[in-house]
N, C-alpha and C positions, 0 to 999 in steps of 0.2 A: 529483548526487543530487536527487532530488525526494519528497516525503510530502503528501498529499492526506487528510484526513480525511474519512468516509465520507460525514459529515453534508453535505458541498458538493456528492455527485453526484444531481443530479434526480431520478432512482431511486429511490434511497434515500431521498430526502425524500417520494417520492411512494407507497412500502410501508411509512414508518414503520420503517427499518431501517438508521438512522444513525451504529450502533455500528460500530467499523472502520475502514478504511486503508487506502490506496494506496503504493505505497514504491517506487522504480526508482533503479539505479544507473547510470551514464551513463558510457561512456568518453569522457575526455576530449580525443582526439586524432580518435575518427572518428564521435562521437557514439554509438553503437552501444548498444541494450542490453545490458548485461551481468549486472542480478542485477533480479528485481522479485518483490513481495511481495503480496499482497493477502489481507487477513483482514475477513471480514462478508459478508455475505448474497450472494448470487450470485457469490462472487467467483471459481467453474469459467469461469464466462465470462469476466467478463475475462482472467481469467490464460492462456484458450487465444486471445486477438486477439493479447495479449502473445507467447505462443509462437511464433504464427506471425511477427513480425514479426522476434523473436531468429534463429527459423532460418533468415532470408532476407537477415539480415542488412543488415535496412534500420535505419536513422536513428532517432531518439526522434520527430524532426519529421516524418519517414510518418505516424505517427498523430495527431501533437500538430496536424496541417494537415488529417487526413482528416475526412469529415463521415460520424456515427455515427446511427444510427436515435434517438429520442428519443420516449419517454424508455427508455434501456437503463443497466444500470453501469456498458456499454465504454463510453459517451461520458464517462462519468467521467475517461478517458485523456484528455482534450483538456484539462481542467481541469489534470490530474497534470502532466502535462509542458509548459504553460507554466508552472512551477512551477521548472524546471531551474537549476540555479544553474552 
């Protein structure tokens, strides 16, 4: 599992829109996501980089390795899941 406060993604520090969360659940046998959460300002977007990456059934480390436009709230995911415990 991983939790990212909204306050840490560039984003959101950069619209003043700090309220909010990141949240992912991680299987622990093939890394996979399996449940993610996001509440605060754009968070349609993220949660559709999220989808797509659920239904392809790649890794938490697809994203947590990919390089995201900057500044956006997906790159917020790079933050989120080196976060993974």
């Amino acid at each position: 599992m991983a939790t990212l406060p909204y306050g840490a993604i560039f984003r959101a520090q950069t619209i003043g829109e700090t309220q909010g969360f990141l949240k992912a659940l991680i299987h622990p046998d093939n890394d996979q996501i399996i449940g993610f959460s996001a509440f605060g300002a754009d968070a349609g977007e993220v949660m559709a980089t999220v989808q797509i990456a659920m239904i392809a059934k790649l890794p938490y480390t697809a994203l947590r390795d990919a390089i995201f436009a900057h500044p956006t709230m997906s790159e917020g995911l790079i933050q989120l899941f080196l976060n993974v415990q």
